[in-house]
C-alpha positions as CSV (number, residue, x, y, z in Angstrom):
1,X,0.6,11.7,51.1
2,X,4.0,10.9,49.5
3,X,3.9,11.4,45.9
4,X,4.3,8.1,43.8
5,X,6.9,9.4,41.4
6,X,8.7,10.9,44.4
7,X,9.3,7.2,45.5
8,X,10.2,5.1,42.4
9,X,13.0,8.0,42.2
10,X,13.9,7.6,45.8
11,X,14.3,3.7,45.0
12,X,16.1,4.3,41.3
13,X,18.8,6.7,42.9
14,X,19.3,4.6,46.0
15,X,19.8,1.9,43.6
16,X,22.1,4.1,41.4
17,X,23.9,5.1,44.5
18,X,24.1,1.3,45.7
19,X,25.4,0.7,42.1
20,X,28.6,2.9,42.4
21,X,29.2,1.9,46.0
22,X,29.9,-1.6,44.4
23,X,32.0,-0.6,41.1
24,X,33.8,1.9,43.5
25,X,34.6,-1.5,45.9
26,X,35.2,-3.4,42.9
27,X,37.9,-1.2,41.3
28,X,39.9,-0.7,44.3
29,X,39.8,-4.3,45.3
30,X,40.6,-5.7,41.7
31,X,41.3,-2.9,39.2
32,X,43.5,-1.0,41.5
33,X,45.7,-4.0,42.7
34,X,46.4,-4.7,38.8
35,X,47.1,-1.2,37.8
36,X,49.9,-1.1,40.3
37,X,51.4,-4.6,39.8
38,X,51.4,-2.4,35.7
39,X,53.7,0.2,37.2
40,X,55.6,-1.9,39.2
41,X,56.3,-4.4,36.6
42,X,57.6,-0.9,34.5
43,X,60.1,-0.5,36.7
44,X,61.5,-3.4,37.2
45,X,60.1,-5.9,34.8
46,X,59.2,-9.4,36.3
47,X,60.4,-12.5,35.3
48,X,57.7,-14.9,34.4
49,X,58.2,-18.3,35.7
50,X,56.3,-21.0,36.5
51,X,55.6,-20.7,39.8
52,X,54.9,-16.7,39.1
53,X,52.4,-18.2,36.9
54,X,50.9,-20.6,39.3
55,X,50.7,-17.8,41.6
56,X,48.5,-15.5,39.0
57,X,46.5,-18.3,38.0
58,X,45.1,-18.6,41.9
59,X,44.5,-14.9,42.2
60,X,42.4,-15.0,39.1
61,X,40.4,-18.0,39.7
62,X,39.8,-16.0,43.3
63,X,39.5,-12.6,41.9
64,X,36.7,-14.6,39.1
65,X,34.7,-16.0,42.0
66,X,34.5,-12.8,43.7
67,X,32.9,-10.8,40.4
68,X,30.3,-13.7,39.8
69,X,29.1,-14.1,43.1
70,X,29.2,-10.0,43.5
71,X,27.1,-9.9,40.1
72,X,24.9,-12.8,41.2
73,X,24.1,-11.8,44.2
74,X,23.0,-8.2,42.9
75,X,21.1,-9.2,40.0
76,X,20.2,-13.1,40.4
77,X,21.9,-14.5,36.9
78,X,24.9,-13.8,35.0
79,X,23.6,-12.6,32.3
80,X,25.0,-9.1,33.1
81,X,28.3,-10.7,32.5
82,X,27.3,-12.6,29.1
83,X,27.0,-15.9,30.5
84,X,24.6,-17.8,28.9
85,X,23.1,-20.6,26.9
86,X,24.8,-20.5,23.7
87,X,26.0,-22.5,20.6
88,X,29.6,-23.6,20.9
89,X,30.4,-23.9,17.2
90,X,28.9,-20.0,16.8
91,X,31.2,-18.8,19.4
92,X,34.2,-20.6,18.0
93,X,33.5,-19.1,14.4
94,X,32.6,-15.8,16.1
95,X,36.0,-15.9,18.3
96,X,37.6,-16.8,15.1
97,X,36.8,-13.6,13.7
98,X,37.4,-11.3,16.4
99,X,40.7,-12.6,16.9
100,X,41.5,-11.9,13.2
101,X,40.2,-8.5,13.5
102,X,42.3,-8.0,16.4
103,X,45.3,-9.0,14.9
104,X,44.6,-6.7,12.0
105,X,44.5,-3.7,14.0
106,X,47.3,-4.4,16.0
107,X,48.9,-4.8,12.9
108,X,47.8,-1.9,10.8
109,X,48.7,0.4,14.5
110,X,51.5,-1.1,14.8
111,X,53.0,-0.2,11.3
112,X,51.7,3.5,11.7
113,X,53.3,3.9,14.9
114,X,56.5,2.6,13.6
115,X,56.9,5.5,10.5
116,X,56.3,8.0,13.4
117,X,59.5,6.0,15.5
118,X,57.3,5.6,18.6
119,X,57.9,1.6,18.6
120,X,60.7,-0.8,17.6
121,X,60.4,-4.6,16.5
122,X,60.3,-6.7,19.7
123,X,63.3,-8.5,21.0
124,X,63.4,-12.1,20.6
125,X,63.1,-13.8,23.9
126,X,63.4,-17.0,24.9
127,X,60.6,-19.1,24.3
128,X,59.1,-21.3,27.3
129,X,60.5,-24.8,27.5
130,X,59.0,-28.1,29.2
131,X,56.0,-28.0,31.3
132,X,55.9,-24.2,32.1
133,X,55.2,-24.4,27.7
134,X,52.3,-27.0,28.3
135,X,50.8,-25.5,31.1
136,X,51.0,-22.0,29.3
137,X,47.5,-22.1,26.8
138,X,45.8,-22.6,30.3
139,X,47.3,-19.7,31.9
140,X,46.2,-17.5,28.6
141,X,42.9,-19.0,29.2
142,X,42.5,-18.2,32.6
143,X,43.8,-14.5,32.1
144,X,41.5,-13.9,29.2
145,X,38.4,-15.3,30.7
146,X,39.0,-13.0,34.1
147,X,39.9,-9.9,32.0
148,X,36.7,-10.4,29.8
149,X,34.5,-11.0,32.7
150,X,36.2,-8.0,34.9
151,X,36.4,-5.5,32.0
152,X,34.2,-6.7,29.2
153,X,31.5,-8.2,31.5
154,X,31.4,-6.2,34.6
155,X,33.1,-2.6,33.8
156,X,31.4,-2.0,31.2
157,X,28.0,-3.4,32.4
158,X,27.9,-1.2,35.3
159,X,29.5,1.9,33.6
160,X,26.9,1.2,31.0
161,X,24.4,1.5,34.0
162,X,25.7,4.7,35.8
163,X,26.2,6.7,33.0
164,X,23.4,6.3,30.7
165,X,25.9,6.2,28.1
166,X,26.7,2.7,26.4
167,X,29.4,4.6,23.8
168,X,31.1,6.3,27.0
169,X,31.1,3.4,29.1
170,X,32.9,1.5,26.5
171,X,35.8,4.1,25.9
172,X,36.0,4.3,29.8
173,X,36.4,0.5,30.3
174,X,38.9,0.2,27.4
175,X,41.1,2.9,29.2
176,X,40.7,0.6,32.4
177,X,41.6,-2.4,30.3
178,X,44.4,-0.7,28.6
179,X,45.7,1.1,32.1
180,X,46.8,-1.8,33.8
181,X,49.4,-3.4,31.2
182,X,52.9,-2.7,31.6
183,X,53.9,-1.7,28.4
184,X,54.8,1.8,26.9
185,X,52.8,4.3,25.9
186,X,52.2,3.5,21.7
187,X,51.6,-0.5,23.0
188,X,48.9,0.9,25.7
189,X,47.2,2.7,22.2
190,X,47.1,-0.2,21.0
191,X,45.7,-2.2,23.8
192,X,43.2,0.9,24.6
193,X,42.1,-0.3,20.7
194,X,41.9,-3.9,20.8
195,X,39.5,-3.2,24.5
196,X,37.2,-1.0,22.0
197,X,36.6,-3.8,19.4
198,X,36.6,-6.4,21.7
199,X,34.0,-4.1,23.8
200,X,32.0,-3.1,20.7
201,X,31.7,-7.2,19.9
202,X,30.9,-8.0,23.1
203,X,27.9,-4.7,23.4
204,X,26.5,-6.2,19.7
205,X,25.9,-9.8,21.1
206,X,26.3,-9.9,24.8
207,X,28.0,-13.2,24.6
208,X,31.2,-13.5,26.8
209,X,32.7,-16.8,25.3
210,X,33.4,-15.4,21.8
211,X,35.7,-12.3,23.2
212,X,37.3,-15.0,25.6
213,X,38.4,-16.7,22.8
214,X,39.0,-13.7,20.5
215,X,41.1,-12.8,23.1
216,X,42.7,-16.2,24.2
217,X,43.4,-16.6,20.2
218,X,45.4,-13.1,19.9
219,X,47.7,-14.0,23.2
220,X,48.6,-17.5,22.0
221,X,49.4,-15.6,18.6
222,X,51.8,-13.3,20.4
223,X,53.4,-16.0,22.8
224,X,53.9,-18.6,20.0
225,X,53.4,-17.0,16.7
């Protein structure tokens, strides 16, 4: 006769092992594609346009369909994601204040860095003119909400469940998060930062419209402040 216990940890590590076949999937179909667009756009920097934008904006909404119905299907809800019945006015207060704590850090980070010389102040750049500026605020959106649900939501979720570790999985997600942008080195740090407060926020209340906006609220800062 087969032992009980021998069973329910025959089903926990199948589970376990079902678990990182779908982060592994997820990662190379989603992470990976984004960390190489990074590299490439190091090299030779692209210039953002509308129709680059339009572009994005259809791979996202894609790439966003793909995690929910991946996280659905596994679990039955969203919740995993933080998706769920919540008070707007709450999450607007609460976004409110993350985004002021992100801005903070960036700030105090990015004064440290500059006594050490590792960054110089930003080049003006021409802002964006016409509709490509109207239509911009929904392309922020749209990034924000698919890197909160892809690294906020579902990296750290399943990380979380892998390794046991809730602290580790959030430093491994915010490296994920921070991996994939194209800036340099002492911007990344800064990024790698932001993903830990923005992580740490998110583990506290398991709420994924208050980072979304937190979030949303920072990049509109740095496009039109």
């Amino acid at each position: 006769m087969q032992d009980p216990g021998a069973r329910r940890w025959d089903s926990a590590d199948l589970a376990r092992s079902r678990l990182g076949v779908e982060l592994a999937v997820v990662l190379a179909v989603i992470w990976a594609p984004l960390f190489a667009a990074g590299i490439c756009d190091r090299i030779h920097p692209l210039d953002w346009t509308l129709e680059t934008e339009l572009y994005t904006l259809v791979l996202l909404i894609g790439e966003t369909c793909l995690l929910l119905y991946i996280v659905w299907n596994r679990n039955g809800t969203l919740r995993p994601l933080g998706i769920r019945k919540t008070r707007w006015w709450a999450e607007v207060l609460w976004g409110v204040g993350i985004f002021l704590a992100l801005r903070a850090a960036g700030w105090y980070l990015w004064a440290l860095f500059k006594i050490f010389g590792w960054v110089e102040d930003a080049e003006e750049t021409g802002r964006p003119e016409g509709l490509y500026a109207a239509l911009l605020p929904l392309f922020l959106l749209a990034g924000a909400v698919f890197e909160e649900l892809l690294v906020r939501g579902y990296l750290w979720d399943r990380l979380s469940r892998l390794t046991g570790r809730r602290t580790l999985a959030l430093f491994l997600s915010s490296a994920l998060f921070a991996a994939y942008h194209p800036y340099s080195l002492a911007e990344c740090a800064i990024i790698f930062v932001d993903g830990l407060l923005l992580g740490t926020f998110f583990w506290m209340s398991r709420s994924l419209p208050r980072v979304v906006l937190g979030h949303w609220a920072l990049n509109l800062w740095l496009y039109f402040a």
